[in-house]
C-alpha positions in Angstrom: 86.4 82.3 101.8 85.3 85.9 101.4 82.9 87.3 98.1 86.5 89.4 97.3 88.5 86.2 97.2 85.9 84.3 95.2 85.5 86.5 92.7 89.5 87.8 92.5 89.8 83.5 92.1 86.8 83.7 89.4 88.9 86.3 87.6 92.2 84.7 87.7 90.6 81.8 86.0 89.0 83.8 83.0 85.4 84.7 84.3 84.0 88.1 83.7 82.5 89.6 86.7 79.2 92.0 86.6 77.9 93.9 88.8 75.9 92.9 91.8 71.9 93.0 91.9 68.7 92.6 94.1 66.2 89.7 92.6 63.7 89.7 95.0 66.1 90.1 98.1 68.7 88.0 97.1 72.1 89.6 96.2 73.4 88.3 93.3 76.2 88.8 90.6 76.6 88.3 86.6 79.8 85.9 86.3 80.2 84.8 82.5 82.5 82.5 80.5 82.6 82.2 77.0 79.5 80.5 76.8 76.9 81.0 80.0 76.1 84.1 82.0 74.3 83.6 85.3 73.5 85.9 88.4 75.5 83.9 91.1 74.4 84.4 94.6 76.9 85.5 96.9 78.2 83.5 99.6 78.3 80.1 99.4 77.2 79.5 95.9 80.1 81.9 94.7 82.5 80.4 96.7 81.5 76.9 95.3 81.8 78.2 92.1 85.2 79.9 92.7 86.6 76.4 94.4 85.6 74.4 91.3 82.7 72.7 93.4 79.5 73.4 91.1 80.2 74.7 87.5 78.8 78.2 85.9 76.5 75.9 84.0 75.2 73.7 86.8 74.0 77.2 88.5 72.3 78.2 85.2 70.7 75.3 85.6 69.7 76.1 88.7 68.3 79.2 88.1 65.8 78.1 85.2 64.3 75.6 88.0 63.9 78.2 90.6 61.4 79.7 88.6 60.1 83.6 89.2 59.9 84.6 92.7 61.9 81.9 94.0 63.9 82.3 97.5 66.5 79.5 97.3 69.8 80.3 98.8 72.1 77.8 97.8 
């Protein structure tokens, strides 16, 4: 799955899409619900994310245990 197709899936299903950013050379974009807004790497995060696989929340999750400077990938 392609970033266009997981995020056109991400909209379909109610999620607001931001815009992409840099944190320390790791591309990633706001997605938001109701509820959570997380930068969401692209690739294969995002396309977990758009195929139901993780939730918005797990990857906020996520992101508060990477700490600063972290270079996970998921």
């Amino acid at each position: 799955m392609t970033n266009d197709e997981a995020l056109k899936m991400l909209k379909a299903r109610g999620f607001k899409v931001g815009q992409r950013e840099n944190f320390g050379g790791i591309m990633r974009i706001w997605i938001s619900d109701a509820d959570t807004k997380v930068p969401v790497t692209v690739g294969r995060e995002l396309s977990d994310l758009a195929e139901g696989k993780i939730s918005l929340r797990d990857i906020g999750l996520r992101r508060v245990t990477e700490g600063p400077g972290s270079s996970s990938q998921s």
